[in-house]
C-alpha positions, 0 to 999 in steps of 0.5 A, spaced: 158 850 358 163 852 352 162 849 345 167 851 340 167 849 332 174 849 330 174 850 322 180 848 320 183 848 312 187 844 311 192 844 306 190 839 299 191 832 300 194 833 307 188 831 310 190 824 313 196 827 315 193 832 319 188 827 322 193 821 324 196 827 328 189 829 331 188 821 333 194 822 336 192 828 341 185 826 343 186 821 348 190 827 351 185 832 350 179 828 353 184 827 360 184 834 361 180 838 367 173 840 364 173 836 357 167 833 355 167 832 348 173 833 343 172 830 336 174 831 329 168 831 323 168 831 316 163 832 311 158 826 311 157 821 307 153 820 303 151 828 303 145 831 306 141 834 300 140 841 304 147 841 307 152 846 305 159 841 304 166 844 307 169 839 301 175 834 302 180 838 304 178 841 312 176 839 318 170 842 324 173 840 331 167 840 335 168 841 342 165 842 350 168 844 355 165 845 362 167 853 363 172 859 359 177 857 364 178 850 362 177 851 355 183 856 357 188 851 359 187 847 354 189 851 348 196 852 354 197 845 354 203 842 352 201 837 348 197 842 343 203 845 343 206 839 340 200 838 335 200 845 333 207 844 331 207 836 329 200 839 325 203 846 321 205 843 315 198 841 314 194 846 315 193 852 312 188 857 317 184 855 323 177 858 325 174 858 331 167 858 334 167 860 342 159 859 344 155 859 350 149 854 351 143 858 350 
């Protein structure tokens, strides 16, 4: 199994922007071969005392995927395609975290 955390910075005040265009693609991503989770998450609310806030303006994109092949195909997909073009006046740089299960 893949796990991937996709760090996106978003630029000032655009996060709802960026995010109705993420609730758009997720029916989509979740109907791909080999997705098993694919959702975006924000810093909670109220903080966790211990925790290190991401702040208002970004995103972590947790994801899993069955196999390297399957996360592949996603990032080719038509659709994100599409998103990444609908999404770029949105965001500023985007990090992703490639994981193995141990």
């Amino acid at each position: 199994m893949i796990h991937v955390l996709a760090f996106v910075d978003l630029v000032p005040g655009r996060r709802d922007a960026w995010l109705a265009e993420f609730t758009k693609v997720v029916p989509k991503v979740h109907a791909e071969d080999g997705c098993l989770a694919y959702e975006a998450t924000f810093d909670a609310d109220p903080p966790h005392p211990r925790a290190t806030a991401i702040g208002p303006d970004a995103a972590v994109i947790i994801e899993r995927w069955r196999d390297m092949d399957a996360l592949k195909a996603h990032g080719a997909t038509a659709h994100m395609a599409a998103y990444r073009a609908a999404t770029k006046d949105f965001v500023r740089s985007t990090t992703l975290r490639v994981l193995s299960a141990a």
